[in-house]
C-alpha positions in Angstrom: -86.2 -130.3 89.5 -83.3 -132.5 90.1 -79.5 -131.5 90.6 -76.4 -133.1 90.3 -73.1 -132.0 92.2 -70.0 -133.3 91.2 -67.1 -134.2 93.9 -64.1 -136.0 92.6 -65.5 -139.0 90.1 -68.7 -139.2 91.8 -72.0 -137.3 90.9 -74.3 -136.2 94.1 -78.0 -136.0 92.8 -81.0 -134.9 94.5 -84.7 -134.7 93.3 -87.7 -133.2 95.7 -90.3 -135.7 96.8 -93.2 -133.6 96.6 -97.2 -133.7 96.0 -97.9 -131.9 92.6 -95.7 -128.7 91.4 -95.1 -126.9 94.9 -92.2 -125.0 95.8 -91.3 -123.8 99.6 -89.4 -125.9 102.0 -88.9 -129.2 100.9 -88.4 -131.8 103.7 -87.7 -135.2 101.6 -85.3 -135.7 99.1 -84.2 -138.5 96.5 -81.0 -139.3 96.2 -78.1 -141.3 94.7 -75.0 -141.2 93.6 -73.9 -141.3 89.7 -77.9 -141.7 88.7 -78.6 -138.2 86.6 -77.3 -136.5 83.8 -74.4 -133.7 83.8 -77.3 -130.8 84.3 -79.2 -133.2 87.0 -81.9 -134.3 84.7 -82.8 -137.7 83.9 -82.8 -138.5 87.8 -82.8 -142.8 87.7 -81.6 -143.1 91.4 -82.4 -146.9 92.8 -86.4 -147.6 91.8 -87.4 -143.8 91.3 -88.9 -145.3 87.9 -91.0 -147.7 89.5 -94.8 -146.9 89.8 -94.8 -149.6 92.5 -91.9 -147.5 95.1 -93.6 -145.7 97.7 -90.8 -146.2 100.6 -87.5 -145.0 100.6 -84.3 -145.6 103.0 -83.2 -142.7 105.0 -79.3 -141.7 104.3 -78.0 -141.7 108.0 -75.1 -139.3 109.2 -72.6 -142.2 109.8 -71.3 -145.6 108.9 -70.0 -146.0 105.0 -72.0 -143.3 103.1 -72.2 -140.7 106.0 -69.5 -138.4 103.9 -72.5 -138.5 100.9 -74.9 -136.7 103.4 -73.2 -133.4 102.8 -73.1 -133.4 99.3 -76.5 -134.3 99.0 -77.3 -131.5 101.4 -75.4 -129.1 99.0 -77.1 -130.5 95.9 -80.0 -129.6 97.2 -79.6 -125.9 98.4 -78.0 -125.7 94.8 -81.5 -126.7 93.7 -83.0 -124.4 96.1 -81.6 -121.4 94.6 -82.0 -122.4 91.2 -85.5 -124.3 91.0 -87.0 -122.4 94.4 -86.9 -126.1 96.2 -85.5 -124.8 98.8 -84.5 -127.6 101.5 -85.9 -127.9 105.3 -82.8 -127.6 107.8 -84.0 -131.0 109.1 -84.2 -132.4 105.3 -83.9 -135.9 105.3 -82.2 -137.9 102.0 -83.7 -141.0 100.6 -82.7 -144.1 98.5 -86.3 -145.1 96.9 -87.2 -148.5 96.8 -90.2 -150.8 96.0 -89.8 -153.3 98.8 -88.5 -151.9 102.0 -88.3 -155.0 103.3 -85.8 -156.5 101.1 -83.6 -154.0 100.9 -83.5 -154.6 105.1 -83.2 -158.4 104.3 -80.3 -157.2 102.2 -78.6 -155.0 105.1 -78.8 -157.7 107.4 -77.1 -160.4 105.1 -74.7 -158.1 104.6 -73.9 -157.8 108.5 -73.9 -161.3 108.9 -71.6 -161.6 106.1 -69.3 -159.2 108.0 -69.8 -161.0 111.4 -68.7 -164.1 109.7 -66.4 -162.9 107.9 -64.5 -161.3 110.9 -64.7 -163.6 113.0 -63.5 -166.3 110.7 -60.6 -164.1 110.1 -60.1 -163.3 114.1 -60.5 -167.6 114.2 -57.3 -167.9 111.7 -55.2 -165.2 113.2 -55.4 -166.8 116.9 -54.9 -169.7 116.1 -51.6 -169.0 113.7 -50.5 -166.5 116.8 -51.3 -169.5 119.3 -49.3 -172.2 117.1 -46.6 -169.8 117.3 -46.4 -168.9 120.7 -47.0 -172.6 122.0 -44.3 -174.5 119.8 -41.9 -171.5 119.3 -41.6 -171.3 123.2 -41.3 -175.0 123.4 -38.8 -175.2 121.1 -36.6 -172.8 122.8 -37.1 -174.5 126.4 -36.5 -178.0 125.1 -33.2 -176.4 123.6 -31.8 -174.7 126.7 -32.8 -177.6 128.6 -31.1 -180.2 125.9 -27.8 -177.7 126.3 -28.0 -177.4 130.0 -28.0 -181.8 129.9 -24.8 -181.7 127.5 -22.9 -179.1 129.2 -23.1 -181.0 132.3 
């Protein structure tokens, strides 16, 4: 029994991850963002298709997606009231994949990218700042010192 919340231009789904047709407190959730229709069926969030995902990513409470974490949380005591899913307080909120491992090769590229990136970026900056502190100061001493020669 999926749901889909809509915030802004961005649809919140959730779908249980549960053994057979149970209702009661559900502890795991799939999620995704934009991945189910306008009543929250059809749920396609990340590999849920695949017969091969067993593993899912964990939606943490900070960095880039941390504001999705509440409106998956609301999603899914929407579905609660209206499917009888009703969510654990501790619920957690996963991305299913086939391949956890990849998709951790892919987080760590992506950090390196960053690290690279920034310090590249930090690399450029200092070394503009530098030029300009080191010759623009130069200039200006060589010139008082040139006028203090001529006024002489």
């Amino acid at each position: 029994a999926a749901v889909g919340i809509v915030d802004g231009d961005r649809r919140y789904c959730v779908a249980p991850i549960v053994a057979g047709a149970r209702t009661g407190r559900v502890q795991f959730w799939a999620a995704g963002v934009n991945c189910c229709g306008a009543d929250g069926t059809k749920f396609a969030c990340d590999e849920v298709g695949s017969k091969y995902a067993h593993s899912g990513l964990v939606f943490l409470d900070y960095g880039k997606r941390a504001d999705w974490l509440e409106m998956f949380r609301r999603a899914a005591s929407e579905a609660g009231a209206s499917h009888g899913a009703v969510p654990a307080k501790d619920a957690l909120f996963v991305s299913w994949v086939e391949d956890p491992e990849v998709a951790q090769q892919a987080f760590w590229s992506e950090g390196v990218r960053f690290l690279v990136g920034t310090s590249l970026t930090y690399l450029g900056a200092s070394a503009i700042i530098g030029s300009m502190l080191h010759f623009g100061g130069r200039a200006r001493a060589a010139k008082s010192k040139l006028e203090s020669r001529t006024a002489l």
